[in-house]
C-alpha positions as CSV (number, residue, x, y, z in Angstrom):
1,X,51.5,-31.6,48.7
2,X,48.6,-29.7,47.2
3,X,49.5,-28.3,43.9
4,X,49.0,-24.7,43.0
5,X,47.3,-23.6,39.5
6,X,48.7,-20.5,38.5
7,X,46.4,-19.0,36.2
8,X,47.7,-15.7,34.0
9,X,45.0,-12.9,33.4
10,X,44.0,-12.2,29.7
11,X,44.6,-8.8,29.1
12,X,43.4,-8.5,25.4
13,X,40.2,-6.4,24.5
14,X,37.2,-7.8,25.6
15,X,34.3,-9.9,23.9
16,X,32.3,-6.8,23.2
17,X,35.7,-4.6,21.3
18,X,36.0,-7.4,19.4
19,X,32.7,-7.9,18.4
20,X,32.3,-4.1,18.1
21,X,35.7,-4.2,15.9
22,X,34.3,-6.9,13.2
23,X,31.1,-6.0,13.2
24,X,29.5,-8.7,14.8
25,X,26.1,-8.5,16.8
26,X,23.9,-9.8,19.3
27,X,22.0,-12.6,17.9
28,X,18.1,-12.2,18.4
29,X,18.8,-8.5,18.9
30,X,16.4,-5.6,17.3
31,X,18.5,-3.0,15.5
32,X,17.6,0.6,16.1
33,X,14.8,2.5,13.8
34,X,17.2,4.0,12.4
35,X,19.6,1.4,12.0
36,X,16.6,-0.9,10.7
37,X,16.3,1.7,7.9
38,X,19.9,1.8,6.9
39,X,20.1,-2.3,6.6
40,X,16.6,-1.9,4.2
41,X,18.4,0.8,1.8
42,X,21.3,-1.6,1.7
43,X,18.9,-4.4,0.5
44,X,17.0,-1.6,-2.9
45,X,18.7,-3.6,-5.1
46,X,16.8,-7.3,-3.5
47,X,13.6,-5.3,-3.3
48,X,13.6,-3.9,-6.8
49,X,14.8,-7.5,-8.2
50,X,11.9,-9.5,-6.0
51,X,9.5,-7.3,-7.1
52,X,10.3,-7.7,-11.0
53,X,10.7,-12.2,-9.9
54,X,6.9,-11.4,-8.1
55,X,5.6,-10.1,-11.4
56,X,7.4,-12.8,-13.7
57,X,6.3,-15.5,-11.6
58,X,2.5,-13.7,-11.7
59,X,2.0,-13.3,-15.3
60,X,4.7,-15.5,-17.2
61,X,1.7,-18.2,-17.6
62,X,-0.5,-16.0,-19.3
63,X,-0.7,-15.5,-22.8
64,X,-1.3,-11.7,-22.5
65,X,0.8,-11.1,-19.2
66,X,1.1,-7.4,-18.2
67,X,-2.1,-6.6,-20.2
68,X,-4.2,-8.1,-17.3
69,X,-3.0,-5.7,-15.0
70,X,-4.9,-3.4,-17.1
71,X,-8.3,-5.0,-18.0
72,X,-9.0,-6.4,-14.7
73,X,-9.5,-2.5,-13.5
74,X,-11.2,-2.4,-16.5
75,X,-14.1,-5.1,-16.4
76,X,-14.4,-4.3,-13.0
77,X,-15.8,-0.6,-14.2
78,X,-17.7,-2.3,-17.0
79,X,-19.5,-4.7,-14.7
80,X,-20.2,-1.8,-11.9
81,X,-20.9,0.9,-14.8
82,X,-24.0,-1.7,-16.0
83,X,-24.9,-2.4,-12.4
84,X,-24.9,0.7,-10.4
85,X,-24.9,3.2,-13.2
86,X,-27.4,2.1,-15.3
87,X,-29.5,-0.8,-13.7
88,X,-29.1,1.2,-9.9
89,X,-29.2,4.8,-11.7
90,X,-26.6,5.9,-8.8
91,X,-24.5,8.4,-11.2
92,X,-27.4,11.2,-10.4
93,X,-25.6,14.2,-10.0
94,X,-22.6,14.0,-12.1
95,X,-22.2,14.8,-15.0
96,X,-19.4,12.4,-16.8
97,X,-20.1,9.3,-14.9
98,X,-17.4,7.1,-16.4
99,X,-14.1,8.6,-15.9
100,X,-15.9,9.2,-12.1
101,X,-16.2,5.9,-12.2
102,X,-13.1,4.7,-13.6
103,X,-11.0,6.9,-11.2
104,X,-13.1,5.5,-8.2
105,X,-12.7,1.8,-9.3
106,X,-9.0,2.2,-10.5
107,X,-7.4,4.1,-7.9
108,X,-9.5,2.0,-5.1
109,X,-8.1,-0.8,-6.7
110,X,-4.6,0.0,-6.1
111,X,-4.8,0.1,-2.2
112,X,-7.2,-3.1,-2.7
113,X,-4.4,-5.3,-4.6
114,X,-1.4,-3.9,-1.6
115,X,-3.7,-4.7,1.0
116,X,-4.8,-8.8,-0.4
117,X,-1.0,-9.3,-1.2
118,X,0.4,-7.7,1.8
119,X,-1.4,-10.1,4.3
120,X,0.9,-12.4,2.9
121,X,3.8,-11.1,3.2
122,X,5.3,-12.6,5.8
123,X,3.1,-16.0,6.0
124,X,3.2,-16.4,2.0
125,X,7.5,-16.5,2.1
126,X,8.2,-18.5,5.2
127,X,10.7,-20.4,3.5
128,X,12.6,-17.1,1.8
129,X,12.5,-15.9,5.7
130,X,14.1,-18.8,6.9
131,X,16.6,-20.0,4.3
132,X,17.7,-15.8,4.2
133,X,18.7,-12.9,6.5
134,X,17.5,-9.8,5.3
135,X,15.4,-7.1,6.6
136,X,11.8,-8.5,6.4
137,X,10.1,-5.2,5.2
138,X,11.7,-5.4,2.7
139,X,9.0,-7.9,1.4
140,X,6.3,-5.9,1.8
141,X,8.1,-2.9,0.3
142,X,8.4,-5.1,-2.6
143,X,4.6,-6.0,-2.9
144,X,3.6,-1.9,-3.1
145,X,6.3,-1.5,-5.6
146,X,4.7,-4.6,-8.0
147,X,1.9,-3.0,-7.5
148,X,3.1,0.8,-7.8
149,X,4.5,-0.7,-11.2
150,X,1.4,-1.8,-12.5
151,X,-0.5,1.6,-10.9
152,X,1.4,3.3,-13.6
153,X,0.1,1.2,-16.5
154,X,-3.4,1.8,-15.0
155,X,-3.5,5.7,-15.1
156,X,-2.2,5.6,-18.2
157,X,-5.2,3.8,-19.5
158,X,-7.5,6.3,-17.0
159,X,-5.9,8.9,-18.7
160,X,-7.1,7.7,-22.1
161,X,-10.6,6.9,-20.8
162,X,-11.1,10.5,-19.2
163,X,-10.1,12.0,-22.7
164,X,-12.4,10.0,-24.5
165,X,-15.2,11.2,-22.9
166,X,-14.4,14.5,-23.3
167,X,-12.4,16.0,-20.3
168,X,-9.5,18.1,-21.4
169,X,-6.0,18.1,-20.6
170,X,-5.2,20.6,-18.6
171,X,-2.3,21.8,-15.8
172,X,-4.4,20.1,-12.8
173,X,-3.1,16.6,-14.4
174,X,0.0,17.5,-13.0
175,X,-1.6,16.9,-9.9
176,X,-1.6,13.2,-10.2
177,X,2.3,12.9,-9.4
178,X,2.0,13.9,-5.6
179,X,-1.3,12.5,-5.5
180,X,-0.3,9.1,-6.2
181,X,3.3,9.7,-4.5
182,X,1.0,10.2,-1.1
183,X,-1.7,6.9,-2.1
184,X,1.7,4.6,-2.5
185,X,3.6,5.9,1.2
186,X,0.2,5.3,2.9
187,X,-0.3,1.6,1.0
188,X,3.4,0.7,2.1
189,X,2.6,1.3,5.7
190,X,-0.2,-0.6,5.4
191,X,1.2,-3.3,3.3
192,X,3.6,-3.5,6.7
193,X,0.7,-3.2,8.8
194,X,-1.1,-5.9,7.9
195,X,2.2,-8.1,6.9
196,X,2.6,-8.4,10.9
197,X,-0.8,-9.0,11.7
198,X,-1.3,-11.6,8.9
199,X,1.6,-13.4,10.4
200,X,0.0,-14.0,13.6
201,X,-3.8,-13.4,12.6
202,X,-4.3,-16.7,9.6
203,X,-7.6,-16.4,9.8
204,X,-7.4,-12.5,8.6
205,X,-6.5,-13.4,5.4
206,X,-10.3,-14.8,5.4
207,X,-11.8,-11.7,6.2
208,X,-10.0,-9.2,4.1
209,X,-12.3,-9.4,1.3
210,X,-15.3,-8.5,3.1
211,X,-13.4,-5.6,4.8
212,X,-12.1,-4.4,1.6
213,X,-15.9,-4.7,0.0
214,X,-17.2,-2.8,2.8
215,X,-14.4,0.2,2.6
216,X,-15.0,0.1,-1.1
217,X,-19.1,1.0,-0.7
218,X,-17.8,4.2,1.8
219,X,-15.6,5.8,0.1
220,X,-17.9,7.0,-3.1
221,X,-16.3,5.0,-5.5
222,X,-19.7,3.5,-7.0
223,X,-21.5,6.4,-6.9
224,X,-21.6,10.3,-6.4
225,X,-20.2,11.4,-2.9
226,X,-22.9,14.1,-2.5
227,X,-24.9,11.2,-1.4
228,X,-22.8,11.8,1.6
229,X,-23.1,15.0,1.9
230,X,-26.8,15.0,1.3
231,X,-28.1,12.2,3.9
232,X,-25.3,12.5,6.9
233,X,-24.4,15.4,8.8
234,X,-22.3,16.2,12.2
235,X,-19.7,13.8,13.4
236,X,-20.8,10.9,11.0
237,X,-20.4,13.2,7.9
238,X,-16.8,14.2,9.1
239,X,-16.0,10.4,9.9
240,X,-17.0,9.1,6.7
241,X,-15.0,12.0,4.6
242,X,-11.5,11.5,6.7
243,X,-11.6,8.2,5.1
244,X,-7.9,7.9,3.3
245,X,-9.4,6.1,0.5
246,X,-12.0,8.4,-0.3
247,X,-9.3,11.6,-0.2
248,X,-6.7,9.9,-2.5
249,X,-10.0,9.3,-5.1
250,X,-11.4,12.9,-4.4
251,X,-8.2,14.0,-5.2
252,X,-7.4,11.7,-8.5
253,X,-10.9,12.9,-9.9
254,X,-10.2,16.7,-9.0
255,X,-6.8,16.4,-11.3
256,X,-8.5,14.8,-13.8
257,X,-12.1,16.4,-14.4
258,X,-13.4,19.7,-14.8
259,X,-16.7,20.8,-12.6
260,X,-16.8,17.9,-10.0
261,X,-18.1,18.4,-7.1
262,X,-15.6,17.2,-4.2
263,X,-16.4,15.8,-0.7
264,X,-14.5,19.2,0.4
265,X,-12.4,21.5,-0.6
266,X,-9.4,20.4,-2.0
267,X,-6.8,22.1,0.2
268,X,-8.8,19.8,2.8
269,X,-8.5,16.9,1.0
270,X,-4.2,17.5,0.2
271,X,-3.8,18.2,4.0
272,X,-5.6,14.6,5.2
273,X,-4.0,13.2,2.2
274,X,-0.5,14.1,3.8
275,X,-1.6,13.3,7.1
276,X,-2.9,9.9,6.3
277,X,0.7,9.1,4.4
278,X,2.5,10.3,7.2
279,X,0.9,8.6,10.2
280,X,0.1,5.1,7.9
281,X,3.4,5.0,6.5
282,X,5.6,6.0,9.8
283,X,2.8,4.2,12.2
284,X,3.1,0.9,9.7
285,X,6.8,0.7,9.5
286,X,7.8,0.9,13.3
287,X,5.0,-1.3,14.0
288,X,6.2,-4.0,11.4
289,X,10.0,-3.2,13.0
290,X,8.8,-4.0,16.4
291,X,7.6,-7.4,15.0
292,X,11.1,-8.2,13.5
293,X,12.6,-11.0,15.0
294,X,9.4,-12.8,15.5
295,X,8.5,-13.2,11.9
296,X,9.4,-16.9,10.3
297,X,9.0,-18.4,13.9
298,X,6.9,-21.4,14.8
């Protein structure tokens, strides 16, 4: 006789309530934008702590440590204040050449440092990625904040440069707080922005030096931006002045000196400063999301 199998129906909530009820996921699957964000907030306290390890791990050899944040910006305007202000004669025009110098050199600088690290965000902590599950921007993130950090040190050294040679103090200094608020949204997006495409692109990581020169020598940072003004015209004039790093340093030597003469005027300058945070720091982030499960792969 052919025996029967009588097999009783599970009635019990399903694979997806349950998984629902303790929280449980997909594996492989790409949380929400929103979602994304709330897991990242969750994770301040690991950004704020990797950031401090970064900078330990940076200086802790050195004998003068945090100083060096400081008097790298500084040689670097020594060397190009000998070279292009005095060898090259470029500061023409303007009237206190070194703090226009210093705030070019400095402020560039900051974007410069985000942008070098950030290409190894992803490619330079494989093994953090793979040992650890955590959102990934969150290393990134932590890059612009060591360098945010050492930003601060940095102006207030510009600050005591710009009063040596005679600017005042005034109420426009207050002007540095949004200024550099808008300079450090826009260098996290692009910190994020370049984090996914150093993690496919090696050979990037070659050519970001020779980019970074070349963005240095158009946004005015060597020498007066009326040279801009006075040799380009039409479309190439306005292309060359919507450069973000030119802005942020336009705006950093409005708050900071009296009587210099600005690409444009400065509610021109705040509005592209704004835009350029907005669209590099959302544009950078969701494009670094959409990469998120691919990072730490083979």
């Amino acid at each position: 006789m052919a025996q029967t199998t009588v097999v009783e129906s599970y009635t019990g909530p399903s694979a997806k309530e349950l998984a629902r009820k303790y929280g449980l996921g997909a594996a492989g699957r790409l949380p929400s934008l929103l979602e994304y964000t709330r897991q990242l907030w969750a994770y301040r306290h690991f950004i704020w702590e990797f950031a401090g390890a970064k900078v330990s791990a940076a200086l802790g050899n050195t004998r003068l440590g945090m100083v060096w944040q400081v008097l790298t910006p500084l040689f670097n305007a020594g060397v190009y204040y000998v070279i292009f202000g005095v060898l090259l004669n470029t500061k023409g025009g303007v009237h206190n050449f070194i703090p226009y110098l210093c705030t070019g050199v400095f402020i560039f600088g900051y974007t410069q440092s985000v942008v070098q690290a950030g290409i190894q965000a992803i490619s330079g902590n494989l093994g953090l990625i793979r040992a650890l599950h955590f959102p990934r921007a969150s290393l990134p993130l932590s890059i612009t904040l060591v360098e945010a950090r050492n930003m601060i040190a940095s102006i207030a050294v510009l600050m005591g440069i710009v009063l040596l040679t005679g600017e005042p103090i005034n109420l426009q200094w207050l002007l540095l707080v949004p200024a550099l608020l808008l300079q450090t949204i826009f260098n996290a997006g692009f910190a994020m922005l370049v984090g996914r495409l150093g993690s496919k692109l090696h050979d990037l990581r070659q050519l970001i030096p020779f980019i970074m020169r070349v963005w240095m020598y158009g946004s005015a940072v060597l020498y007066p931006v009326t040279r801009f003004t006075e040799h380009l015209h039409g479309w190439k004039l306005n292309l060359v002045l919507a450069n973000p790093m030119l802005v942020y340093i336009e705006l950093m030597r409005h708050a900071l000196m009296e009587n210099v003469k600005l690409a444009a005027s400065p509610t021109l300058l705040w509005t592209e400063a704004v835009i350029w945070a907005v669209v590099m720091g959302i544009g950078g982030y969701a494009y670094f999301w959409r990469g998120e499960k691919g990072y730490g792969r083979g």
